[in-house]
C-alpha positions as CSV (number, residue, x, y, z in Angstrom):
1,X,112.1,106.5,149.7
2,X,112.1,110.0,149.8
3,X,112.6,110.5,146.0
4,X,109.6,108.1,145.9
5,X,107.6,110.3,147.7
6,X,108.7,113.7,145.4
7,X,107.8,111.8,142.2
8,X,103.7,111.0,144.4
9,X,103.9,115.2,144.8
10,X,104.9,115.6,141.8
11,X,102.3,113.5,140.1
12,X,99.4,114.7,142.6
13,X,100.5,118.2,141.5
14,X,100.9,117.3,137.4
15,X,96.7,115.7,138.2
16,X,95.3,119.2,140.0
17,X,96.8,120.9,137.0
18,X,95.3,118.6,134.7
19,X,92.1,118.9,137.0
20,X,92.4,122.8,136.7
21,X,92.9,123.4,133.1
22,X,90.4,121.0,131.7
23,X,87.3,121.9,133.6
24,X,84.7,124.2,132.6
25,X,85.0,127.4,135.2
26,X,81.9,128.8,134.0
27,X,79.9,125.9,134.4
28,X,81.1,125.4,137.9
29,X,80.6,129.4,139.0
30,X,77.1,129.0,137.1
31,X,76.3,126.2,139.9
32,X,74.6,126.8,143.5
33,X,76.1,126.0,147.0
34,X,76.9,123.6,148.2
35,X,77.7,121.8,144.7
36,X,79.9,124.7,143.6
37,X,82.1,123.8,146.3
38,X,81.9,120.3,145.9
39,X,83.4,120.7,142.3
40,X,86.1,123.6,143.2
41,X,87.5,120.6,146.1
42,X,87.4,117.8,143.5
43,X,89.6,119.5,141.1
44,X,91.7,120.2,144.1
45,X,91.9,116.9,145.5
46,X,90.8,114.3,142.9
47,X,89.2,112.1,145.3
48,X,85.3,112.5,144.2
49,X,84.2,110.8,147.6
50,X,86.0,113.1,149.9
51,X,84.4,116.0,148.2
52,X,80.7,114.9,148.1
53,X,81.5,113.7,152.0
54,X,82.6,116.9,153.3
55,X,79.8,119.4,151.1
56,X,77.2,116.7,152.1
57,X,76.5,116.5,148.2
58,X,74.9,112.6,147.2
59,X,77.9,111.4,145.3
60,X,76.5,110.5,142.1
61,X,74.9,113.8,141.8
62,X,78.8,115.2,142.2
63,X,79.4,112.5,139.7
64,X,77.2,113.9,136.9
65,X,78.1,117.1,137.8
66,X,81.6,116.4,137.4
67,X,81.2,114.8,134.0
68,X,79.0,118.4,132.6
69,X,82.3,120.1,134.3
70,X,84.4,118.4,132.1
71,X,86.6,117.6,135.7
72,X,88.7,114.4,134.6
73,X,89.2,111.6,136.7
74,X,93.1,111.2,137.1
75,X,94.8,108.1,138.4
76,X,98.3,108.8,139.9
């Protein structure tokens, strides 16, 4: 169990990294509050509804905002 549970961190970690290196940073610094925030927590956490719940952004405006990001969707 518990090496079951390092390969999930290590897979979560390998997707943020993904998440981090393939999005555009300038496009996401360019954007106002609260949607910059929005995209800075979905490339830290993946999960596109959590973000848009907790900035009060309307998820499929995150959604299009995420693709001009270039944020990946990555499924661990």
């Amino acid at each position: 169990m518990k090496e079951l549970v390092e390969r999930y961190r290590r897979e979560l970690e390998w997707a943020r990294e993904l998440r981090r290196k393939e999005a555009d940073w300038s496009y996401i610094e360019s954007r106002p509050e609260p949607l910059k925030t929005a995209l800075k927590l979905l490339v830290e956490t993946g999960d596109l509804w959590y973000a848009a719940a907790l900035t009060g952004v309307d998820l499929e405006e995150l959604n299009e905002e995420r693709i001009k990001a270039k944020i990946p969707i990555v499924v661990v």
